[in-house]
Residue, then its C-alpha position, 0 to 999 in steps of 0.5 A: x500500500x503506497x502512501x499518498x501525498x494526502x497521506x504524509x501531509x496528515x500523518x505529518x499534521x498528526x506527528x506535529x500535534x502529538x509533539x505539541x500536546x507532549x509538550x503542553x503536558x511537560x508544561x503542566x507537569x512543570x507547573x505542578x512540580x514547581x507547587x509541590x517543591x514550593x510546599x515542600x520548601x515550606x515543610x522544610x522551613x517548619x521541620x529545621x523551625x522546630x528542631x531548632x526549637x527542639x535544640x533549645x528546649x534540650x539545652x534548657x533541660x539540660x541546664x536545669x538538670x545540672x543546677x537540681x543536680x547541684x542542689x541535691x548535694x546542698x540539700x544532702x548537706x543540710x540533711x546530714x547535719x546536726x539537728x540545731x537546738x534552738x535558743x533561748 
């Protein structure tokens, strides 16, 4: 079966078309990439946001840690001593 000349023009017009709604597809999935990078930068913002704030809050138990700690030997001290007797 020879292809007419009426043949390749509309099998041409039907490769052109084909590559250019390929192409309006890459666009839209081009679109659609761009929003979900742009939420993903977002969640990443909040997740180093509230490991940072995760960081302060440790070091703060952390502080608080050492000075019960320093307490608790104060507190034995006080414990241990001699019961005072009162004046007067």
């Amino acid at each position: 079966m020879f292809l007419t000349k009426q043949h390749m023009v509309l099998a041409r017009t039907l490769g052109v078309a084909i590559v250019a709604l390929s192409l309006a597809a890459c666009a839209t999935y081009d679109d659609e990439f761009a929003g979900i990078n742009s939420r993903l930068d977002q969640l990443d913002a909040k997740v180093q946001g509230a490991a940072q704030s995760a960081e302060s809050a440790n070091q703060s138990a952390q502080q608080a840690n050492q000075r019960l700690d320093q307490m608790e030997g104060r507190i034995q001290q006080l414990e241990a001593a001699p019961a005072r007797k009162p004046r007067g």
